[in-house]
N, C-alpha and C positions, 0 to 999 in steps of 0.2 A: 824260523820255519813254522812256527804255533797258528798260522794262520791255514796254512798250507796242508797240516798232518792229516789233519781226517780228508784230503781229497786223495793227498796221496795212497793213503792206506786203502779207502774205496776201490782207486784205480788199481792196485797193486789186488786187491780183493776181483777183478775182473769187470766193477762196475761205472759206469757213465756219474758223473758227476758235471753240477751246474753251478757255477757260482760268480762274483763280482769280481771283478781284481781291480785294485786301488791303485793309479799311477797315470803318469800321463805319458811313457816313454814308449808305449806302444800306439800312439796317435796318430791320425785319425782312424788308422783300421778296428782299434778297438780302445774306447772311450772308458777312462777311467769311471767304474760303478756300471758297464755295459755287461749283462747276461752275456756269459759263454759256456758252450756244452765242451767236455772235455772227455774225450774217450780213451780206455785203454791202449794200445800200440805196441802192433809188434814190432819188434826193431829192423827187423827186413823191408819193412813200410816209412820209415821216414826219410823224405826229401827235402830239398833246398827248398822253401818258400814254406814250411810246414811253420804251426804257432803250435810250441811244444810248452807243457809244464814240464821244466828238471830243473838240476839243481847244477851248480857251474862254481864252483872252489869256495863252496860253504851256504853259497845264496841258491835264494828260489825264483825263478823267472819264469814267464809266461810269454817268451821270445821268440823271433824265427828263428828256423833253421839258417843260417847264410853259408856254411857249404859242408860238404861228408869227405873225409878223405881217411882213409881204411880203420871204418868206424870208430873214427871221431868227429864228433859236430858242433861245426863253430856257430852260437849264440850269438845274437845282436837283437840289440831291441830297434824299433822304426825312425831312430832318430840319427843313424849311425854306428853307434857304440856299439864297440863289439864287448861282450862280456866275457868271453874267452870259448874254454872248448873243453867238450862234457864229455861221457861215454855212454853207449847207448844202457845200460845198465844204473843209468843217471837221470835217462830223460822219461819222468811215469804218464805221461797222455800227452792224445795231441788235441787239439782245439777243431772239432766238429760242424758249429754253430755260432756265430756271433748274433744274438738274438736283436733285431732293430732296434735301436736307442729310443729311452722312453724315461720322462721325468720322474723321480722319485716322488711318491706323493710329497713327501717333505717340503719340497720346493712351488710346489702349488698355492697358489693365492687362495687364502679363505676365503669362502664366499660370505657376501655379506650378511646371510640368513642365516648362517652359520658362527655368526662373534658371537663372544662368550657375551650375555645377559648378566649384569649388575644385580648381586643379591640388595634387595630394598627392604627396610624394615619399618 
């Protein structure tokens, strides 16, 4: 959960929180390393198709909602899998914003004006 604490505590604090999530089992609607906003949620508010942060028998997901039945909510990430079934006191935001995919600079080709220069002596 060490990756997850401080958003959850943010969200648990009342605040919007934006960050990356690393994986690829929410694919294509949200791209491993893809900007998403994640906002507080009241638990009267979440529905079937919702992309919730909570937590599901020890783990922390960033998954849909796939269905509520007298508040309890079954987890699945985009690939099938169901991860199982949380309680609304389990799930701390729901997903806002999937901000447009965009390269990390990392992955950008150096430009050629830009190589490092050979110290000469």
């Amino acid at each position: 959960m060490s990756w997850a604490k401080k958003h959850i505590d943010a969200l648990k604090d009342g605040k919007e929180v934006s960050f990356r999530p690393k994986g690829r089992s929410m694919e294509p609607v949200i791209k491993s390393g893809q900007r998403v906003n994640v906002c507080p949620v009241e638990h009267g508010n979440i529905e079937v198709g919702d992309i919730v942060l909570c937590k599901v028998a020890g783990n922390i997901y960033l998954h849909f909602v796939a269905r509520v039945v007298d508040n309890k909510f079954t987890i699945k990430n985009n690939r099938g899998k169901v991860n199982g079934i949380t309680t609304a006191d389990k799930i701390y935001g729901k997903v806002t914003k999937i901000h447009p995919e965009s390269v990390p600079i990392t992955q950008h080709k150096r430009p050629s004006w830009l190589k490092k220069k050979r110290a000469t002596s």
